[in-house]
C-alpha positions in Angstrom: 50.3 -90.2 69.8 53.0 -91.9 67.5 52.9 -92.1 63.9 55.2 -93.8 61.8 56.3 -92.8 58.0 57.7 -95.0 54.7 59.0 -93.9 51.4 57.0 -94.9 48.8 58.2 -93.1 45.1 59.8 -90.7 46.8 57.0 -89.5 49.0 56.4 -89.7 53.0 53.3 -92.3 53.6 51.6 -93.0 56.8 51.9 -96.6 58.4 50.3 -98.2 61.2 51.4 -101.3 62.8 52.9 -102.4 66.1 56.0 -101.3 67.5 57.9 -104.5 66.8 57.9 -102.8 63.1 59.0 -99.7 63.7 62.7 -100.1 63.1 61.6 -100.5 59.0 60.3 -97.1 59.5 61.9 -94.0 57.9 60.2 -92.0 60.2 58.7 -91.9 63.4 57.2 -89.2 65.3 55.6 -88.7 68.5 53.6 -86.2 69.8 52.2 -85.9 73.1 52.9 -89.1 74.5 51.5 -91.4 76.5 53.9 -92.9 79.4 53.1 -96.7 78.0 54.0 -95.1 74.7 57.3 -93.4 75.3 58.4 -96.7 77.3 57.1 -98.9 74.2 59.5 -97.1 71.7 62.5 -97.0 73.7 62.1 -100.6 74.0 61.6 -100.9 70.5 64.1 -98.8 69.3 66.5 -99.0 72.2 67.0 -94.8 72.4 65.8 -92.8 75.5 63.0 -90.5 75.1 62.9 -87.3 76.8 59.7 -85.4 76.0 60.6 -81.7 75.8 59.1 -78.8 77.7 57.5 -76.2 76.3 59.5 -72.7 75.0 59.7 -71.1 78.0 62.7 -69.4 77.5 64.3 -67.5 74.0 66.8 -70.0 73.5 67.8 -73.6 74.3 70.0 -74.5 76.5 71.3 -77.1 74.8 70.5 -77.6 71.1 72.8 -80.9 70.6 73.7 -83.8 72.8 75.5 -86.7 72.3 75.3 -90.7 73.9 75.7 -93.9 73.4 75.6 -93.2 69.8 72.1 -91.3 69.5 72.2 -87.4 68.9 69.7 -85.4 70.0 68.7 -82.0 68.1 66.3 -79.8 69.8 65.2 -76.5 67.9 61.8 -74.5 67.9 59.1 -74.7 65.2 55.8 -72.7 64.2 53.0 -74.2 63.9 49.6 -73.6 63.8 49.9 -70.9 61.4 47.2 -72.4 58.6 44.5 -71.9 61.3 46.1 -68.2 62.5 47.0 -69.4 65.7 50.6 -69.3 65.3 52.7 -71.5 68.2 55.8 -72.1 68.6 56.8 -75.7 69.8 60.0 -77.6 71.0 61.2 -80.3 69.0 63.9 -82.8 69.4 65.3 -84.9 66.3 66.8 -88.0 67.8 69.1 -89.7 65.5 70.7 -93.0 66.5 71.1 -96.1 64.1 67.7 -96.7 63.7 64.6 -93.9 61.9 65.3 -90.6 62.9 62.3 -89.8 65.5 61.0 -86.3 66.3 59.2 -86.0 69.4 56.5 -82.7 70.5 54.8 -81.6 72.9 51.9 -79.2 72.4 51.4 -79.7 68.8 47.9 -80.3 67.3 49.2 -83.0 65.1 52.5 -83.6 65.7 54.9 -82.8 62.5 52.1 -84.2 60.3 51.6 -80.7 58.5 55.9 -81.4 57.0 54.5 -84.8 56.1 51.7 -83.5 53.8 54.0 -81.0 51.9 56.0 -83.7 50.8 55.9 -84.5 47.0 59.0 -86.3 45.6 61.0 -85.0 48.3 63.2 -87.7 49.3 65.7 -88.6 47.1 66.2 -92.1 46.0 68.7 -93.8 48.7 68.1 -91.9 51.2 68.2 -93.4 54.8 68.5 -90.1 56.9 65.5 -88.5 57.1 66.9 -85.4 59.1 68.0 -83.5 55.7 64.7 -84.2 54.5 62.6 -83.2 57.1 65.0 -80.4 57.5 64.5 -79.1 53.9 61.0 -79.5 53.9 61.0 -77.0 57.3 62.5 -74.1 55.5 60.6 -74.4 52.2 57.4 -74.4 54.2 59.3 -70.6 56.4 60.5 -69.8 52.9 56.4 -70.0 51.8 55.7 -68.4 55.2 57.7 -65.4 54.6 56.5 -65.0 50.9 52.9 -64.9 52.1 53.7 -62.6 54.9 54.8 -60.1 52.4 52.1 -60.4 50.5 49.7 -59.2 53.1 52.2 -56.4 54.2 51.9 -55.7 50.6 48.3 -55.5 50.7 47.9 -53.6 54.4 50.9 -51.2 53.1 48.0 -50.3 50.2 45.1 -50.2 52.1 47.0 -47.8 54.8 48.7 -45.2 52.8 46.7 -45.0 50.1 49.0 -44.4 47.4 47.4 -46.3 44.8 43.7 -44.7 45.3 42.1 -42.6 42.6 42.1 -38.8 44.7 38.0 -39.6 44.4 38.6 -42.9 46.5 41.3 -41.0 49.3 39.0 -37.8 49.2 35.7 -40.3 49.8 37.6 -41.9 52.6 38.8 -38.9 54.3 34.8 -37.5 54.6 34.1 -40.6 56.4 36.4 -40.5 59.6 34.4 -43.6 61.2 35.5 -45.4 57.8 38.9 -44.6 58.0 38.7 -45.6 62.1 37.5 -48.5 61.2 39.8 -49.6 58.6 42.5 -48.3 60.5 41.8 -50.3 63.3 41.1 -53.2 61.0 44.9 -53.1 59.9 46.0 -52.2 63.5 45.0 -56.1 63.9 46.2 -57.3 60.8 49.5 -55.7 61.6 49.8 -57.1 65.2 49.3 -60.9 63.5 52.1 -60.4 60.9 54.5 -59.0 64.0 53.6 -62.2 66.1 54.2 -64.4 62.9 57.5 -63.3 61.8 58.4 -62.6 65.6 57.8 -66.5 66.2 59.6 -67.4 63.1 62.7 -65.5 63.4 63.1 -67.6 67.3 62.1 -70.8 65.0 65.3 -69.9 62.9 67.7 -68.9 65.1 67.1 -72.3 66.8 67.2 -74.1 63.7 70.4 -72.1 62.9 71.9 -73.0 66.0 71.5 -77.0 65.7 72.9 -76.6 62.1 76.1 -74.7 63.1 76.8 -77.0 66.0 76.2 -80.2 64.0 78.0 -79.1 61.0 81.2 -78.5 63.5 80.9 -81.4 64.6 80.7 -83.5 61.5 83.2 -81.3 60.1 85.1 -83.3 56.6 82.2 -85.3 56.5 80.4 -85.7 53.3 76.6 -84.1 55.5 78.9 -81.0 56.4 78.4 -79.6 52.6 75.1 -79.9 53.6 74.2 -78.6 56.8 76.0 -75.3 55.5 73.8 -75.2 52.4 71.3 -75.4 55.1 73.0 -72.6 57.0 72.8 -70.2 53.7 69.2 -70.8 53.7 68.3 -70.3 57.1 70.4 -67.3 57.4 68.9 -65.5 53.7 65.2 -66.5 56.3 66.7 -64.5 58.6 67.6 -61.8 56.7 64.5 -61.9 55.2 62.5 -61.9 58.4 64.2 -58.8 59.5 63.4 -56.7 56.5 59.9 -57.8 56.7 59.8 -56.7 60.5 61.1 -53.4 59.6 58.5 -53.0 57.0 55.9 -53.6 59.3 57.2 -51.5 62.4 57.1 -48.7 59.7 53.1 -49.5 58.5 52.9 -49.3 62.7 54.1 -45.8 62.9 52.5 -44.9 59.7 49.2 -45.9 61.2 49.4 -44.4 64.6 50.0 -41.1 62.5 46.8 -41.4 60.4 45.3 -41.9 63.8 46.9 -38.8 65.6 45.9 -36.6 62.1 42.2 -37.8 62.5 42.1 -36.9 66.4 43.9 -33.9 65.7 41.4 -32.9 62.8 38.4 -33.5 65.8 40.1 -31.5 67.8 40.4 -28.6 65.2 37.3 -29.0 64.2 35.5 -28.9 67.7 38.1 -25.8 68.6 36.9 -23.9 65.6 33.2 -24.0 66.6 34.2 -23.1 69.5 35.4 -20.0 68.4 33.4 -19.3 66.0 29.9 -19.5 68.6 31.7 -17.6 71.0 30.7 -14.2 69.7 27.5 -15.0 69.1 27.1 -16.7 73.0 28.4 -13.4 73.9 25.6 -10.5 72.1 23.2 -13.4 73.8 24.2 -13.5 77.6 24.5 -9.2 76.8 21.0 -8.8 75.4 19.7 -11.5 78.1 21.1 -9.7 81.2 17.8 -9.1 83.1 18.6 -5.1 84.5 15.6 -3.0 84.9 17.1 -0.2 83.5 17.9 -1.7 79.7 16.9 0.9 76.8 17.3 -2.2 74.2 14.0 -3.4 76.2 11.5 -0.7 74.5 13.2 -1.2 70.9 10.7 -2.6 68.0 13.6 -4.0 66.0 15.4 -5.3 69.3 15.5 -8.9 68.4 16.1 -8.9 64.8 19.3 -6.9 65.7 20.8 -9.2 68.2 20.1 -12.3 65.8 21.9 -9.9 62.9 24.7 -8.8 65.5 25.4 -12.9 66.2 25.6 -14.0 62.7 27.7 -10.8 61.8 30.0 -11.4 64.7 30.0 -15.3 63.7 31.1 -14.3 60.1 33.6 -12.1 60.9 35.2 -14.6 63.4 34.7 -17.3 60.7 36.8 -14.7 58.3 39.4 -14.1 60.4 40.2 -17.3 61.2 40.0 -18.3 57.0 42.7 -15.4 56.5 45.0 -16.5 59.0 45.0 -19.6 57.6 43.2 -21.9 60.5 40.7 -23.6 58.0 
């Protein structure tokens, strides 16, 4: 699929048309193309269009090449993340002396999702569309990480509880198959905010790699100021990303304990009956021993003292175990 983009008051817009107009074009990209495609645009464009594999690998080879006057970028980028299916995708920026063109493989849309988050985001004169597309990538991972942190924010409430009335956390804790539940609830939410900021940090790095390379190589040039303003900002991501992943490998542990106190309370609680009936299972398998020669057999008040023996032994055990501090 190729879709081609104009500037119109400072906003990206959508153009169809043939391919003999695409040169006018600000911005083309191309996702998942067809062979007739890719061979139309090289034609048209005169550039040579490699359509990337998929992230195999945690880093690119090779982020920048140079030839015949056409560079070609290649960096990682999430997607998907509006529908919670967060995917991370190779992308190559090939600039030559025509419209930058960014090509994908694997997307659902292509790079249509930057095109829609631009309002007034190129500036008047511009006729490099790599900045702009580059800008509008790290506002939408600046976004990313602020919402992110929002529903750590919200998980890191629901989990420890700090904020509850002591009615609420004493409610919750008489309902262990509530608090399983919610637990396991934020178990998942957890493990999707891991993947997301996972995903984006390799998204970063890569970005942060093209940027470094490109800025050394256009080093003096009036784009270098630039690409290291770019640099600042991806790096602050980074940094960001990290905290964010240490936040939520602490809700992880902090979870996994709530979840060892409740087995642990089971297992009290099943060890205390235990004991405690184990008197009482002893006066019965005494009294129920079938000997002929018993003289508990001929007593009128025989049963009424074995069930007042079991609950006295039952009490006492209960007792003991109260002053020692087990319940």
């Amino acid at each position: 699929m190729l879709q081609a983009y104009v500037v119109e008051s400072g906003t990206l817009k959508p153009v169809s048309g043939d391919l003999a107009a695409l040169s006018h074009a600000y911005w083309i990209d191309i996702y998942d193309p067809t062979p007739e495609e890719q061979k139309a645009l090289e034609q048209a464009l005169g550039v040579r269009v490699r359509v990337p594999e998929e992230p195999t690998r945690f880093q690119i080879s090779a982020p920048l090449r140079s030839a015949d006057g056409t560079t070609v970028l290649t960096a990682l980028l999430l997607t998907n993340v509006d529908i919670h299916q967060p995917q991370l995708v190779t992308v190559q920026f090939i600039r030559g002396k025509g419209p930058l063109v960014t090509l994908t493989k694997g997307s659902r849309d292509g790079l249509a999702w930057l095109a829609r988050q631009c309002d007034s985001c190129v500036p008047a004169g511009s006729s490099d569309a790599f900045p702009v597309l580059l800008d509008l990538i790290i506002e939408c991972a600046t976004d990313l990480v602020d919402h992110v942190g929002g529903d750590l924010d919200r998980i890191n409430t629901a989990l420890f509880q700090h904020h509850a009335t002591p009615k609420r956390r004493l409610r919750l804790d008489a309902s262990p198959r509530r608090r399983n539940r919610q637990l396991e609830r934020l178990l998942t939410e957890l493990g999707y905010c891991r993947e997301v900021l996972v995903k984006l940090r390799r998204s970063v790095l890569s970005l942060r790699r093209v940027v470094i390379m490109l800025r050394e190589r256009d080093v003096g040039s009036g784009f270098a100021g630039r690409l290291e303003s770019f640099e600042h900002e991806l790096k602050a991501l980074a940094e960001a990303e990290e905290d964010l992943s240490a936040t939520s490998a602490f809700m992880l542990d902090g979870a996994v304990g709530f979840i060892g106190i409740l087995q642990t309370r089971t297992i009290n609680l099943l060890t205390i009956l235990g004991v405690v009936l184990t008197p009482p299972v002893l006066v019965a398998s005494v009294y129920g021993m079938n000997f002929k020669h018993m003289p508990e057999l001929d007593w009128a008040w025989g049963y009424a003292w074995a069930l007042a023996l079991m609950v006295l032994s039952a009490l006492v055990t209960y007792v003991i175990l109260r002053v020692r501090g087990w319940l």
